[in-house]
BAFI-3210 file (N, C-alpha, C; in Angstrom, 3 decimals, decimal comma, padded with zeros to 6 digits):
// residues 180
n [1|2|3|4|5|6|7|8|9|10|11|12|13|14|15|16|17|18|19|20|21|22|23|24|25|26|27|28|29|30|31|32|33|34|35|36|37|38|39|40|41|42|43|44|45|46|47|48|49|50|51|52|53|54|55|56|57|58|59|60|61|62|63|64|65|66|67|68|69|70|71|72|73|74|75|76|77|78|79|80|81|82|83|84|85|86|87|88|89|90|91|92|93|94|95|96|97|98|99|100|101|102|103|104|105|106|107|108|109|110|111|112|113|114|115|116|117|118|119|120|121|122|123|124|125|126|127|128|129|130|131|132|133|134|135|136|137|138|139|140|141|142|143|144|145|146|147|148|149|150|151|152|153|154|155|156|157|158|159|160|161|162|163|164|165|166|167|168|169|170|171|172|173|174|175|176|177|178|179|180]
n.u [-001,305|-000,807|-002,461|-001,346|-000,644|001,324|000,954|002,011|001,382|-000,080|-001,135|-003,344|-002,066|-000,520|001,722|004,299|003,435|004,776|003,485|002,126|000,076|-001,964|-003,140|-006,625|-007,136|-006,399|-008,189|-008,790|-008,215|-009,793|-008,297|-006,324|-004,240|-003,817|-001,190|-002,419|-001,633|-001,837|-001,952|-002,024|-001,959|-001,466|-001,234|000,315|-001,537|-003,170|-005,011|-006,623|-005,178|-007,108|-008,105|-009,788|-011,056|-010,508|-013,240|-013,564|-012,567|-013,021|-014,325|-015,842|-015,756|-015,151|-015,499|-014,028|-010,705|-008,475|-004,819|-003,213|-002,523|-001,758|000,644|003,196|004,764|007,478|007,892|008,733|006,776|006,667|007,993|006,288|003,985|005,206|005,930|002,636|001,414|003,344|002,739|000,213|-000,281|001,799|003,786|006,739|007,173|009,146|011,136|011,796|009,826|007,714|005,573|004,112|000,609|-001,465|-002,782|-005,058|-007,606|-009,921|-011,800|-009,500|-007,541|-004,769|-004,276|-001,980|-001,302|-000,294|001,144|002,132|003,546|002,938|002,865|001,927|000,686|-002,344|-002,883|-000,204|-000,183|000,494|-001,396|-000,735|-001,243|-003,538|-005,706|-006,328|-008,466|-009,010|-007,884|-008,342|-007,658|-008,947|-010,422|-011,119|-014,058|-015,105|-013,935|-015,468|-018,526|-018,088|-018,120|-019,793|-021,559|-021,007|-020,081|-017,086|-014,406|-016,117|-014,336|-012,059|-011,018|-010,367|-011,117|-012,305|-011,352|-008,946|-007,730|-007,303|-005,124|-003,136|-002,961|-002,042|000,484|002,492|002,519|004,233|006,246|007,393|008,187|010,595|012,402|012,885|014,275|016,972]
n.v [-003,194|000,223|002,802|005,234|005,540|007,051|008,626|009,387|012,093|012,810|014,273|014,812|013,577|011,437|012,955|013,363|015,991|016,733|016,891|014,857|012,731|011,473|008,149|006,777|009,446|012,026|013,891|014,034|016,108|017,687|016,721|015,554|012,530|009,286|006,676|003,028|-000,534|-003,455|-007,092|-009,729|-013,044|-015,399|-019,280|-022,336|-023,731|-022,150|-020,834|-018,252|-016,358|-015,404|-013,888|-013,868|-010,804|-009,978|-010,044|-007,527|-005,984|-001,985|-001,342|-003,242|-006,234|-009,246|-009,862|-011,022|-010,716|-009,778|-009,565|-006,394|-003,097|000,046|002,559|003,735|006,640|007,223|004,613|002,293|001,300|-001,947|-002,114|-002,004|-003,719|-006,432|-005,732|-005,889|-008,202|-009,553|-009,009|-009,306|-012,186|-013,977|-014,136|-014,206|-012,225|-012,398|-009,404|-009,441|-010,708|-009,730|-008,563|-005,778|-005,021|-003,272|000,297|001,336|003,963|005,692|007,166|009,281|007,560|005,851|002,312|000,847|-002,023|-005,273|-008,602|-011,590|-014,981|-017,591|-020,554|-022,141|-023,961|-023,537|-024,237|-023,278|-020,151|-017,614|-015,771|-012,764|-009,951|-009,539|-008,611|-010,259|-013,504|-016,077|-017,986|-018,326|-021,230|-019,677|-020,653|-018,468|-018,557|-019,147|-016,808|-014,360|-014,991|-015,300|-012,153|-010,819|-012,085|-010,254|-010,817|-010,339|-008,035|-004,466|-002,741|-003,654|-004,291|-006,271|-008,480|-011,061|-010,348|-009,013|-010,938|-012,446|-011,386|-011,574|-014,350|-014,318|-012,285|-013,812|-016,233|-014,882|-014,346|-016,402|-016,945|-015,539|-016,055|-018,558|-018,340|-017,149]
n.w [020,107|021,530|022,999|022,879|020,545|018,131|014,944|011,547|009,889|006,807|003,340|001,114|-001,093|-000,550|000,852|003,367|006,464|008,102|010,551|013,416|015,124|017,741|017,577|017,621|019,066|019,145|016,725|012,721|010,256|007,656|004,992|005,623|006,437|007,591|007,118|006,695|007,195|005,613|005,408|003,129|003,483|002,046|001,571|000,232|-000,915|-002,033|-000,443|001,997|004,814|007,429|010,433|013,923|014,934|018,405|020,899|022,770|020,911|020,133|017,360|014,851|016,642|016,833|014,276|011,259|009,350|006,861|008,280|009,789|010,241|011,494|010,314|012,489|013,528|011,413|010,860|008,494|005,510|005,071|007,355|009,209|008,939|008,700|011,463|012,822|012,023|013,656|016,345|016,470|015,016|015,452|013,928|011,952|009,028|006,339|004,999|002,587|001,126|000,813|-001,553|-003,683|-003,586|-003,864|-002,960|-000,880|-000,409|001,427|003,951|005,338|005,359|004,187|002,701|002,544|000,816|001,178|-000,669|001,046|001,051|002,157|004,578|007,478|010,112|011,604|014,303|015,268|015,367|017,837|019,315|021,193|021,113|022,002|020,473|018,601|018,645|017,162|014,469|010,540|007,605|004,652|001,560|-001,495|-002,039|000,189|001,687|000,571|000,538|003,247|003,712|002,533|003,833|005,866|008,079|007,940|008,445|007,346|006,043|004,499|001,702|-000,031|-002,739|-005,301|-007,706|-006,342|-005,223|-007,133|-008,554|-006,557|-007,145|-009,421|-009,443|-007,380|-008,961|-010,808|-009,652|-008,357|-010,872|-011,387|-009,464|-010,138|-012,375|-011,934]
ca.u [-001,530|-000,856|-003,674|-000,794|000,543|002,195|001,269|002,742|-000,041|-000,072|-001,560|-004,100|-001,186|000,574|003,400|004,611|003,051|005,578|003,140|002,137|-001,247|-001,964|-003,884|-007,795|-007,194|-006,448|-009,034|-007,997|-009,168|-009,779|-007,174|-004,932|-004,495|-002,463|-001,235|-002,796|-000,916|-002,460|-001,076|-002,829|-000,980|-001,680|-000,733|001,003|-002,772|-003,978|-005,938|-005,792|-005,563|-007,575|-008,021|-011,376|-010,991|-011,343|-014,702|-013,067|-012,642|-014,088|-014,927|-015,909|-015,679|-015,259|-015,495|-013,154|-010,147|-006,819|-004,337|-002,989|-003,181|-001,648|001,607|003,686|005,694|008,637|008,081|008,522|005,453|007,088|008,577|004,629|003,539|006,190|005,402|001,560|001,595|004,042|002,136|-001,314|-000,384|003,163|004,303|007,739|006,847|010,207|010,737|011,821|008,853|007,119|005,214|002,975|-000,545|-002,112|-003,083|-006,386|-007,695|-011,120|-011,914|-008,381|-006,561|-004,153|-003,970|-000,737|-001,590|001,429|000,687|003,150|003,056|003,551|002,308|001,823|-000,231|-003,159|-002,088|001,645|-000,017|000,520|-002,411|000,038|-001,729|-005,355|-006,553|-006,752|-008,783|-009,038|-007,768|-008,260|-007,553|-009,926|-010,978|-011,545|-015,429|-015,109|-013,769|-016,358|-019,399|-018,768|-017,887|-021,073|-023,058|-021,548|-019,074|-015,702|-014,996|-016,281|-012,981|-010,981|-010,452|-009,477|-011,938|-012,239|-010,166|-007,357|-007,236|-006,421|-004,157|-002,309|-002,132|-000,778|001,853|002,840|002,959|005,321|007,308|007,711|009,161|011,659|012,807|013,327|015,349|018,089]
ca.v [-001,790|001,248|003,617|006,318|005,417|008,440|008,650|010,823|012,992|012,997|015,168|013,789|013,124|010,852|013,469|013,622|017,055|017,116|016,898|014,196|013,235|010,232|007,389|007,245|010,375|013,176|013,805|014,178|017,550|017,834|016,844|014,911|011,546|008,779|005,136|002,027|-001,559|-004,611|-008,011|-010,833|-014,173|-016,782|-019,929|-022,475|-024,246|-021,099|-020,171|-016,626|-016,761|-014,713|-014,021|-013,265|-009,997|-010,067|-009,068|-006,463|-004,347|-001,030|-001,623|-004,684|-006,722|-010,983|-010,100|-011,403|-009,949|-009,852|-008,777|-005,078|-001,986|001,710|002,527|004,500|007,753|007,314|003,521|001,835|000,322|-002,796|-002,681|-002,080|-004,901|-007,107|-005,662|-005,781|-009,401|-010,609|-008,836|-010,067|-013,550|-014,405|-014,744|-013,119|-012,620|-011,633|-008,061|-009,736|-011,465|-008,787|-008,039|-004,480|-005,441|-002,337|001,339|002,091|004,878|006,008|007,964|009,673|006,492|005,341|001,281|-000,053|-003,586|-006,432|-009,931|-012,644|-016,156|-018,165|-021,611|-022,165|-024,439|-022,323|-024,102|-022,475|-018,906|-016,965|-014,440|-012,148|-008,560|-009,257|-008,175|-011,495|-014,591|-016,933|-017,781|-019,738|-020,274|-020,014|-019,972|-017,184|-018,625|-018,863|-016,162|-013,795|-015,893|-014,352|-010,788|-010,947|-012,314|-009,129|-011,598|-009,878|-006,188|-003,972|-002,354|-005,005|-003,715|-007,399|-009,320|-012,018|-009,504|-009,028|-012,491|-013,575|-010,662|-012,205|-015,641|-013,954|-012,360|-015,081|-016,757|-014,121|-014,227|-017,659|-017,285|-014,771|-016,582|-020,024|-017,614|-016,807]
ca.w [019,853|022,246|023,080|022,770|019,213|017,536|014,061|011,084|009,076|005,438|002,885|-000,395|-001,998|000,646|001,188|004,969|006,276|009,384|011,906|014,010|015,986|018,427|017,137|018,472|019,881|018,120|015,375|011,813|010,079|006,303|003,883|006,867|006,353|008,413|006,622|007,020|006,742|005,646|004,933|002,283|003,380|001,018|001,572|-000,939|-001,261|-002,486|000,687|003,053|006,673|008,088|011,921|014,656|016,344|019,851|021,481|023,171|019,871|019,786|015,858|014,312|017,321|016,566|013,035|010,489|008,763|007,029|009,355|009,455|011,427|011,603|010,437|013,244|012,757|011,510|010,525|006,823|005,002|005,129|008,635|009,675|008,011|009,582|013,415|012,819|011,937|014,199|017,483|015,972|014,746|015,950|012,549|011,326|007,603|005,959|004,035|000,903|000,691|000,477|-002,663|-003,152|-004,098|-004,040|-002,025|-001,190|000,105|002,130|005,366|006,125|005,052|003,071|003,138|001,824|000,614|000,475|-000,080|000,952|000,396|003,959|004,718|008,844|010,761|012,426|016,008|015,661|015,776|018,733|020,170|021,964|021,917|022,456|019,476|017,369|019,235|016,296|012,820|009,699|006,128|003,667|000,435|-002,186|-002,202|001,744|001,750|-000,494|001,231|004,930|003,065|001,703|004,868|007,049|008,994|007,671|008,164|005,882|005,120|004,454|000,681|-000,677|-002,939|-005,873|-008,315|-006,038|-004,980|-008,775|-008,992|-006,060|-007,770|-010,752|-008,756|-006,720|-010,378|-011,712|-008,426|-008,474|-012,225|-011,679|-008,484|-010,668|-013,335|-011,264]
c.u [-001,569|-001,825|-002,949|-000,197|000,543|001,810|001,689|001,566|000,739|-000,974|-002,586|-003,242|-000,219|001,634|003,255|004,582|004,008|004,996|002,145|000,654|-001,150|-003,466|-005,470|-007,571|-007,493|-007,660|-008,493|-008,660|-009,078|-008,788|-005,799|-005,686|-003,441|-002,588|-001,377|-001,451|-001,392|-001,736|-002,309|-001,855|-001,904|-001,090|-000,182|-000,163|-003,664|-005,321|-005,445|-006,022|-006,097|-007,907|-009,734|-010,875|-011,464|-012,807|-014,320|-012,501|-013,116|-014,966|-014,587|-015,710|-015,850|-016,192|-013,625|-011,978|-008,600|-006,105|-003,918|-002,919|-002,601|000,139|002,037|004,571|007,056|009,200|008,331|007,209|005,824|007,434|007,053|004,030|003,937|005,635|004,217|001,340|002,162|003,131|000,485|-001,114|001,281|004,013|005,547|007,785|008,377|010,184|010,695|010,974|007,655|006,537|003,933|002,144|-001,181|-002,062|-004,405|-006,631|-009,284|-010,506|-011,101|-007,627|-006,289|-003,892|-002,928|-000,969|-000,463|000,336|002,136|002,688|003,773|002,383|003,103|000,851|-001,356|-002,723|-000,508|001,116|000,018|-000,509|-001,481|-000,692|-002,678|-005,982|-006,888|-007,182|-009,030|-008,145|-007,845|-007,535|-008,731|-009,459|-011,043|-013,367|-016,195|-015,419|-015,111|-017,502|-019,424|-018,108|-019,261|-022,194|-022,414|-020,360|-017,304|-015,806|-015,191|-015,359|-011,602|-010,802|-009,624|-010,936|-011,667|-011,515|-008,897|-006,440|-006,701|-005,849|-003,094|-001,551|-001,399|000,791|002,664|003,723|004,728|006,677|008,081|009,161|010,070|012,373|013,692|014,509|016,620|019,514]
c.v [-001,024|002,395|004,936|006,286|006,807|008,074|009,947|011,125|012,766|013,658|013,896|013,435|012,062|011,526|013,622|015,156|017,240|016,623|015,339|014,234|011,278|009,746|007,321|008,067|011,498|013,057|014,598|015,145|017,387|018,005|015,797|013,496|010,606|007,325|003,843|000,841|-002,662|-005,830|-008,984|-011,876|-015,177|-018,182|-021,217|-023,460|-023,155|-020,298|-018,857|-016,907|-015,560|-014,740|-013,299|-012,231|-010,258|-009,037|-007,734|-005,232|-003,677|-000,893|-002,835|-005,823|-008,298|-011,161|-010,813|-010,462|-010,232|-008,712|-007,145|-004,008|-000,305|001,611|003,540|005,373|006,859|006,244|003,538|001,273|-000,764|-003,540|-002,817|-002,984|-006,011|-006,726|-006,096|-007,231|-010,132|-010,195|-009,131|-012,043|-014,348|-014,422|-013,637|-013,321|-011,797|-010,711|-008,572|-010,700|-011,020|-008,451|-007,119|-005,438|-004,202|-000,869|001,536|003,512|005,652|006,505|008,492|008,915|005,948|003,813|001,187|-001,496|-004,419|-007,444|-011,034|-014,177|-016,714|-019,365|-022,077|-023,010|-023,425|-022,732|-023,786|-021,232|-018,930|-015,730|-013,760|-010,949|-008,484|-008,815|-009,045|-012,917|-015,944|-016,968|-018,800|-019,674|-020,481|-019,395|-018,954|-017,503|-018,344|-017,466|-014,258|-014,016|-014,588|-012,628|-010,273|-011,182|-010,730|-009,884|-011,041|-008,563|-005,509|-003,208|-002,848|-004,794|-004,924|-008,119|-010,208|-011,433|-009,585|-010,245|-013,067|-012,585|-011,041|-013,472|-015,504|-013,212|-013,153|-016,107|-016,468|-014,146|-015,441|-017,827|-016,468|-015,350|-017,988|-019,598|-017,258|-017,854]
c.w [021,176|022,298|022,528|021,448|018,698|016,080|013,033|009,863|007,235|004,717|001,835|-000,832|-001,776|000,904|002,810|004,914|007,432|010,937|012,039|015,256|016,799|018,030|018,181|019,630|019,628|016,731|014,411|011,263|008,888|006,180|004,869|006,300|007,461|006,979|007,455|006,695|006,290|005,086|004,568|002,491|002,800|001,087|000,087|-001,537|-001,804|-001,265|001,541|003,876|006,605|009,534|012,387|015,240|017,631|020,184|022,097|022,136|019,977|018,421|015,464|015,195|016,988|015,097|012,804|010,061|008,002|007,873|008,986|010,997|010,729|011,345|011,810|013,024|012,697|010,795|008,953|006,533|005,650|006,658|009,645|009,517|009,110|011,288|013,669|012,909|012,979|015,930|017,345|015,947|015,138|014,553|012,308|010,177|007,129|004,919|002,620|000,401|000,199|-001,111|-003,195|-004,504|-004,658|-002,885|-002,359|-000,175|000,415|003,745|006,138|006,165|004,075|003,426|002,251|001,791|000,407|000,724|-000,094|000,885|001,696|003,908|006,847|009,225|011,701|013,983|016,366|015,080|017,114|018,884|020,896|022,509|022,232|021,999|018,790|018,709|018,629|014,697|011,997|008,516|005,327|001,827|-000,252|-001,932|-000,780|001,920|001,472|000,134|002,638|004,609|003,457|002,939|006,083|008,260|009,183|007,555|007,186|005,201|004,574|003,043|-000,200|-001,210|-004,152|-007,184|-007,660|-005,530|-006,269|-009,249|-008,151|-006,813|-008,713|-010,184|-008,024|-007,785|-011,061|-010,715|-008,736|-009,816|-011,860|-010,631|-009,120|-012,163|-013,217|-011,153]
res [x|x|x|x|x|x|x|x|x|x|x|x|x|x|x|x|x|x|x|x|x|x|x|x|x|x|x|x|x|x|x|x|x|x|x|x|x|x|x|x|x|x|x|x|x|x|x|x|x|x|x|x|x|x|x|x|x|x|x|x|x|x|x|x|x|x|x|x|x|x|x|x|x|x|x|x|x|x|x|x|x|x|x|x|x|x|x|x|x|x|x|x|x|x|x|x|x|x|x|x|x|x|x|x|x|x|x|x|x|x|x|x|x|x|x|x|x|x|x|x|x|x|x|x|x|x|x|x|x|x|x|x|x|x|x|x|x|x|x|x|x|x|x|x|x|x|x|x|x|x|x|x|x|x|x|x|x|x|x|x|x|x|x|x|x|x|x|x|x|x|x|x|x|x|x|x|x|x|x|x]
***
């Protein structure tokens, strides 16, 4: 992440308002919003990786999280997703793997949720930008557990619902994939 990122404003409604403000910089004024990215990787054991922020975060510091960040003007959901991931965890998750989970939406943000389905050894990530210092996979119970104790950030917008809405998509993926 760049201190100077460029992002593109949006309205309540997610429509692009034209204008453009720089990420922790600019402050956002009633009714402005920017988009979030987040990625749910699941592996083919049914577990999520999740990663440690580095201590050096300004928020949530060597907490937990699924990966994500800020889309950038101009970018796709998707292609955000894809960059965010691969400069966090080395990982190149491919577009057509892509499958929308959900949008949430709190404090001037819109998250765009995908979850893909990727199976990786945790010692073939890559730490590259200095924002991620660990990662694992866990559990839904794992998972839920360090939610719950305060260990995983609190906006992380993924819990024991959307986890068995994943497996059902994953499910349905699977079938239309073996239909072909």
């Amino acid at each position: 992440m760049n201190n100077m990122d460029v992002v593109d404003i949006y309205d309540e409604n997610k429509k692009k308002t034209g204008k453009t403000k720089i990420r922790h910089k600019d402050v956002l004024e009633e009714g402005e919003f920017v988009i979030g990215v987040q990625a749910i990787i699941i592996n083919s054991s049914k577990q999520i990786l999740i990663s440690q922020r580095s201590e050096f975060k300004d928020k949530s510091p060597l907490k937990w999280e699924c990966n994500g960040g800020a889309l950038l003007s101009g970018e796709d959901v998707i292609d955000g997703i894809i960059r965010e991931i691969y400069e966090e965890l080395g990982i190149k998750l491919q577009r057509n793997k892509a499958i929308f989970l959900k949008t949430a939406k709190n404090n001037h943000r819109f998250k765009e949720i995908y979850l893909f389905e990727y199976d990786i050894e945790i010692e073939n990530l890559q730490y590259t930008d200095g924002e991620v210092i660990n990662a694992k996979w866990v559990d839904i119970n794992e998972f839920m557990n360090m939610f719950n104790n305060g260990e995983i950030v609190c906006n992380v917008d993924f819990n024991e619902k959307d986890y068995e809405e994943c497996l059902l998509l994953l499910e349905l993926n699977q079938h239309k994939n073996t239909e072909i």
